[in-house]
N, C-alpha and C positions, 0 to 999 in steps of 0.2 A: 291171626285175628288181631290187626292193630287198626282200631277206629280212628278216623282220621278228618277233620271237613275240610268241605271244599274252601277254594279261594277266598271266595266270599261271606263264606264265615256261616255259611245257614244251617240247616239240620244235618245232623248225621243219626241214620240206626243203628243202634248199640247192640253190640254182640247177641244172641241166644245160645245159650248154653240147651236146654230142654233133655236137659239128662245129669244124673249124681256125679258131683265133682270126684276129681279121684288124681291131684294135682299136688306140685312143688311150688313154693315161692321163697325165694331168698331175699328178705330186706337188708338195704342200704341202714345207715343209718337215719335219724330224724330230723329235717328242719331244726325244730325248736332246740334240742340238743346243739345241732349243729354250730347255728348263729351265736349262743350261748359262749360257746369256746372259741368259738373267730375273737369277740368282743373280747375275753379274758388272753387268749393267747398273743391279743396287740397290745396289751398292756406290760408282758414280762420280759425279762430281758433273757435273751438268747432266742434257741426255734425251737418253737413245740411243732411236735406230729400230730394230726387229725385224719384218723383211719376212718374208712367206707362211707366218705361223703357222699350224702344222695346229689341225684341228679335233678337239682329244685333251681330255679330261678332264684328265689329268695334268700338262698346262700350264696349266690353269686353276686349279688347284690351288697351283703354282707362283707364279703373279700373286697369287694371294690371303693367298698367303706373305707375299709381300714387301708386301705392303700392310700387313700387319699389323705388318712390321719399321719404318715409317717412308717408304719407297719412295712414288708417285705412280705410275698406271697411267692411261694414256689408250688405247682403240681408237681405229686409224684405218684404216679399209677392212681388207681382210687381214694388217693388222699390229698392231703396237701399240710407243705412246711410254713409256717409263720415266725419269720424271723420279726418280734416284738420290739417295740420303742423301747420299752425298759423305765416306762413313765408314762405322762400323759401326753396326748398327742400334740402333733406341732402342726401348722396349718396357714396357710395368708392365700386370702381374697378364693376359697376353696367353696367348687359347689359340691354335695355331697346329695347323691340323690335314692332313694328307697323304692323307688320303682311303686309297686305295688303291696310292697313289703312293712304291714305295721310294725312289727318287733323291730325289723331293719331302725325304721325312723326311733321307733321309740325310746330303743335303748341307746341308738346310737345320738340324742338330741342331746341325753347327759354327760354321757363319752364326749361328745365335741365341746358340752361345756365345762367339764371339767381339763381341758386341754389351751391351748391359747391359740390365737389366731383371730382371724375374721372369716365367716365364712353362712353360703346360703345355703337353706336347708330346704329338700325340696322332693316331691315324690308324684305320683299319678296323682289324675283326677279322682279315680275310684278311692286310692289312699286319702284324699285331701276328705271325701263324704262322709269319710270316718269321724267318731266322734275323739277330739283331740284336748279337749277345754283342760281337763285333770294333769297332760302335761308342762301347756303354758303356766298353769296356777303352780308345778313344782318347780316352774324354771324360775318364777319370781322369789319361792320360797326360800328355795338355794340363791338368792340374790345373783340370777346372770341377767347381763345387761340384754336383751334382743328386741328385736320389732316386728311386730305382724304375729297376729292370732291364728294365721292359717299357710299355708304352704302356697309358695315359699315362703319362708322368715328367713330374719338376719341375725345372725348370731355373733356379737363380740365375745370373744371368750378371755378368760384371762382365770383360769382356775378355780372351784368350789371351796369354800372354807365354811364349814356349819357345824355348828354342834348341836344342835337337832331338830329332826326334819319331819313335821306332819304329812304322812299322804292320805288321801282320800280315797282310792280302791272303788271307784263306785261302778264303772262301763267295764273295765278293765283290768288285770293284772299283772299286764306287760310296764307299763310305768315302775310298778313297786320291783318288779325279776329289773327294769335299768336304773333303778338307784343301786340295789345290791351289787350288781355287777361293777357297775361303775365306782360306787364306795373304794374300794384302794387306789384310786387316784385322789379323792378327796386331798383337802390339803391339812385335815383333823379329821379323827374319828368320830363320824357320828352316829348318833341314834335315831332309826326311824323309826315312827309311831303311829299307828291307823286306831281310829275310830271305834273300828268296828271289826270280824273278822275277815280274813282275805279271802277273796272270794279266788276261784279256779287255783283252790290250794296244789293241785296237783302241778301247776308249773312253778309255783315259788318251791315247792319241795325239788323239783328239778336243778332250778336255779343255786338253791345251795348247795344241790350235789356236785354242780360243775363248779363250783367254786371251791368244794372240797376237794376236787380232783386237782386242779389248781394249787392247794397247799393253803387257800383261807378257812379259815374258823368263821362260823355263822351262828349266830347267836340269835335263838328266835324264844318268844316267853309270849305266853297268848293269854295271862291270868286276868289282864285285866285292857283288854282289847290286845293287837300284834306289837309287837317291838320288837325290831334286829338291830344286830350288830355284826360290822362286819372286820375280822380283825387279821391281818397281815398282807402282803402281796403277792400277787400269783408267780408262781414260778416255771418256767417252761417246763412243759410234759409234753406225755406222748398218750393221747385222748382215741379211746373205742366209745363209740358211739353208740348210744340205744335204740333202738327201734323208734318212730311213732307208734305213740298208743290209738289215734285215729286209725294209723293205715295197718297195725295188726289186728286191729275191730275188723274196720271192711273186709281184709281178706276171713278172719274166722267166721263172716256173717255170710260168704259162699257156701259152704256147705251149711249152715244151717239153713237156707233157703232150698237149697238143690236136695239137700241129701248131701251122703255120699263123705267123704274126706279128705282131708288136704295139711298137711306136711309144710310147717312156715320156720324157716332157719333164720338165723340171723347172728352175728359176729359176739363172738363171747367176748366176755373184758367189761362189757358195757356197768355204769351203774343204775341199772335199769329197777325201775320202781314197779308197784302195784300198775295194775291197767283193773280199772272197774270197769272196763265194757268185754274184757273177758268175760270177767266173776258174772257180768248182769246176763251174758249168753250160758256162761255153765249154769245161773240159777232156773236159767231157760228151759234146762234139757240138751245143751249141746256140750261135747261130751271134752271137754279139754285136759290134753295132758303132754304134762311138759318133761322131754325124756334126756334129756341133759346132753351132753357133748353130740354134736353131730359129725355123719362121715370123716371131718378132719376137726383138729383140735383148735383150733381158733373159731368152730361155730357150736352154737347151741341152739335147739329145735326142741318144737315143741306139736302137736297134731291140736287139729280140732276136727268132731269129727257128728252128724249126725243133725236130723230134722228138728226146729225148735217144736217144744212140748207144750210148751207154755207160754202168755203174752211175758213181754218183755219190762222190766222195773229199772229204773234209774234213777239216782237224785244224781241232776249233771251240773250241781253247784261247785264240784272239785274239776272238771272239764268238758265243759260244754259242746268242743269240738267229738266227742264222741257219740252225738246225738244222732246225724246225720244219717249214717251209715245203720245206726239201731234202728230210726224212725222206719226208712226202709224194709228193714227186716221183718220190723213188726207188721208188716203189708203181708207176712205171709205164715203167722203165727195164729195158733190155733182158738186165740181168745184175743183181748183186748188189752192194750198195754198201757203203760204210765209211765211218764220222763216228769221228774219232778223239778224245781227249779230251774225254769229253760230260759228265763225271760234275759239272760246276756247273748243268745241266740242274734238278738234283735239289730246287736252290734258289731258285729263279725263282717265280712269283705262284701255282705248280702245283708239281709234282711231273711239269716236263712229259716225263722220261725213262722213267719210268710211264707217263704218260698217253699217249706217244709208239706205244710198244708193245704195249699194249693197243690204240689204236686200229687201227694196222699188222694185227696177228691179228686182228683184227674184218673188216677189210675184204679178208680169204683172205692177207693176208699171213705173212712169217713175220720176227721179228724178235728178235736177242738182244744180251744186253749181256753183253763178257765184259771183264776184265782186259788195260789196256795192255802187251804184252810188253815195253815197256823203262821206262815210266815207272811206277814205285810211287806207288800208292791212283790212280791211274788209269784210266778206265773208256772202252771203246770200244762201239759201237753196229751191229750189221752187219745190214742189211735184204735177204732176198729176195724178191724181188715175184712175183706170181701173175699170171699171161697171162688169167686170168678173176675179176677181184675181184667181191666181192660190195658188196652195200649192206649198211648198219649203223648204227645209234644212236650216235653218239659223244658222250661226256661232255665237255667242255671245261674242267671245273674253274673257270669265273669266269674263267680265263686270256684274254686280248686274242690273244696269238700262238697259241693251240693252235685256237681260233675262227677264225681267216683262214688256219692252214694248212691245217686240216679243211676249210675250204670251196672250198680246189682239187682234191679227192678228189671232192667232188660235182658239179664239172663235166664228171666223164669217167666217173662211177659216178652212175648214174637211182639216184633213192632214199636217198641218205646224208641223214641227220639230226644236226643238235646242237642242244643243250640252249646258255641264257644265248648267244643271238646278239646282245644289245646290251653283250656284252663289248667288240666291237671298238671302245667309244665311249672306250678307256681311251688309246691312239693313235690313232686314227684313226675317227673317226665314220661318217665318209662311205665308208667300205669297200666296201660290196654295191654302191654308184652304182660307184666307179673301176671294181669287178672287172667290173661291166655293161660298161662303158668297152673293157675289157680284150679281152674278146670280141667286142664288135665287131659283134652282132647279138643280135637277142632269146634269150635263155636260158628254157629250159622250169621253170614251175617246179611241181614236183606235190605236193598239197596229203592 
């Protein structure tokens, strides 16, 4: 069962399962993890290890970064060695390009400014539509010399020296995870300061963890809006990787659509955090339990198992990329659900809060976006699911997440199509093999 489109890029029908999963999936580790440790492991001096790289575009991207900064990249079986600058990057008349990849660019715009050289920065059309304004405003703040508001820009580098640094966290949270990361190249210790709180708290918590793994001290105080500190330099390790909290959603949102259960490993070591789109399916009714070492000792496994009972809750103000895959789901829950604070939705690779509800009404659903009752320019998401969906065409926008969420709507709906199915190759390449995995048995697939 590996979906696949044609030449010319049109529709393909996505798998039908039409029976209780009863399946294995072994994840890689995650992007956002991944990227995280490329960026800190070209900063330290000697080779750190990075065990069970996934198979994503955007980490590739990421190595090709740091290659160009001065860094050494070696593969070794499902990993890879990074022989680090041991400083900030070195670089002359360098283009440096992020593909499709915002974290890529984002973190890496402060990385190249904190390093010296000349160099153009530069990524896709899809990446340029992104909203980028909050990193130009931090590249003036940190006083770096560049030109051009939009990609490509020019970047003179010649090192960061600031003793404290406002960000504004307003589209995004990727800017505030490339100041921290980048912070030990600084040429002085500084202090950053936000406003207001950070919003997709769930990937700065990330961000500090790999920096802990690293051998930095992070210093975070939210008493009277965010402040960090980030205090010493990374030193080369040897990095296990955490799952995606999106792609262990999707696959636990298989069986609670199907029935049935499903068995998801993934490499112990990791410093892997809370996942709230678990907790919001166990508060569902679907049945999760996590049984510690699996078959060999370098994995740990966990089951989910069982039909949602209940509409689906979220506040997806800590990760909004978990939404996707819930929205979906909620397509086949017994009542009507609620995703609250979804409206950063709107800024992701898609318009996926759009593309969310349109696909919902496509497939007999019904879905609307109204106004948070207590928090101002906040947007809430409420889905009611129809006991007889239909099939439908869905558009995926080039998105990676709106592609793997749409294609659990097809395992329980004969018929559903999307457009650009080698989206998923943005995180996760090997998608259509794991969700085969997932199920557990042959999936129909009609042509």
């Amino acid at each position: 069962m590996t979906a696949t489109a044609d030449s010319a890029g049109g529709w393909t029908t996505l798998p039908f399962a039409g029976r209780p999963a009863r399946g294995n999936v072994t994840l890689r580790g995650g992007k956002s993890h991944a990227i995280r440790a490329i960026f800190l492991a070209s900063q330290a001096e000697g080779i750190s290890t990075i065990l069970q790289l996934p198979l994503a575009d955007d980490v590739e991207r990421a190595l090709k970064w740091i290659e160009a900064g001065g860094a050494r990249v070696k593969r070794e079986g499902d990993g890879v060695e990074i022989e680090g600058c041991g400083g900030p990057p070195r670089f002359d008349n360098t283009t440096f390009d992020a593909g499709d990849s915002a974290a890529v660019l984002r973190f890496g715009m402060i990385w190249c400014s904190a390093g010296t050289g000349d160099a153009t920065i530069t990524g896709s059309e899809q990446l340029n539509r992104r909203p980028h304004g909050e990193g130009f405003q931090l590249l003036r703040e940190l006083g770096v010399d560049f030109r051009g508001e939009s990609l490509p820009f020019l970047l003179h580098a010649r090192g960061v020296r600031a003793d404290k640094v406002l960000f504004t966290n307003e589209s995004t949270s990727q800017f505030l995870s490339g100041l921290l990361l980048a912070a030990p190249l600084f040429q002085s210790v500084p202090i950053f300061s936000g406003r207001r709180s950070a919003k997709s708290e769930f990937y700065i918590h990330q961000t500090s963890r790999v920096l802990e793994q690293f051998g930095c001290e992070v210093l975070w105080v939210t008493s009277y809006g965010p402040t960090f500190m980030v205090k010493g330099r990374p030193r080369a390790t040897r990095v296990s990787l955490e799952p995606d909290a999106s792609h262990e959603t999707i696959f636990a949102c298989v069986p609670a659509i199907l029935g049935g259960s499903l068995n998801i490993t993934y490499p112990a070591g990791a410093a892997r955090g809370e996942n709230p789109g678990l907790s919001a399916l166990e508060r569902a009714g679907v049945a999760i339990r996590f049984d510690g070492i699996g078959d060999r000792e370098h994995q740990i496994r966990y089951s989910a198992s069982g039909r949602l009972l209940r509409g689906i809750e979220l506040d997806a103000q800590a990760d909004p990329d978990l939404v996707p895959p819930l929205a979906i789901a909620a397509m086949f829950a017994p009542e009507p659900s609620r995703f609250l604070r979804v409206e950063r939705l709107q800024f992701k690779e898609s318009d996926r809060l759009a593309a969310l509800r349109t696909a919902i009404e496509a497939l007999g659903g019904r879905a609307e976006v109204e106004k948070n009752a207590t928090i101002a320019e906040s947007l809430d998401l409420r889905i009611w699911p129809n006991p007889k969906p239909r099939a439908a065409q869905l558009s995926v926008r080039g998105d990676h997440r709106l592609a793997m969420a749409f294609a659990l709507a097809g395992l329980a709906i004969s018929g559903v199509e999307i457009d650009n199915v080698r989206s998923v190759a943005k995180s996760m390449a090997d998608f259509f093999d794991q969700l085969r995995n997932a199920i557990g048995h042959d999936a129909r697939v009609e042509n």
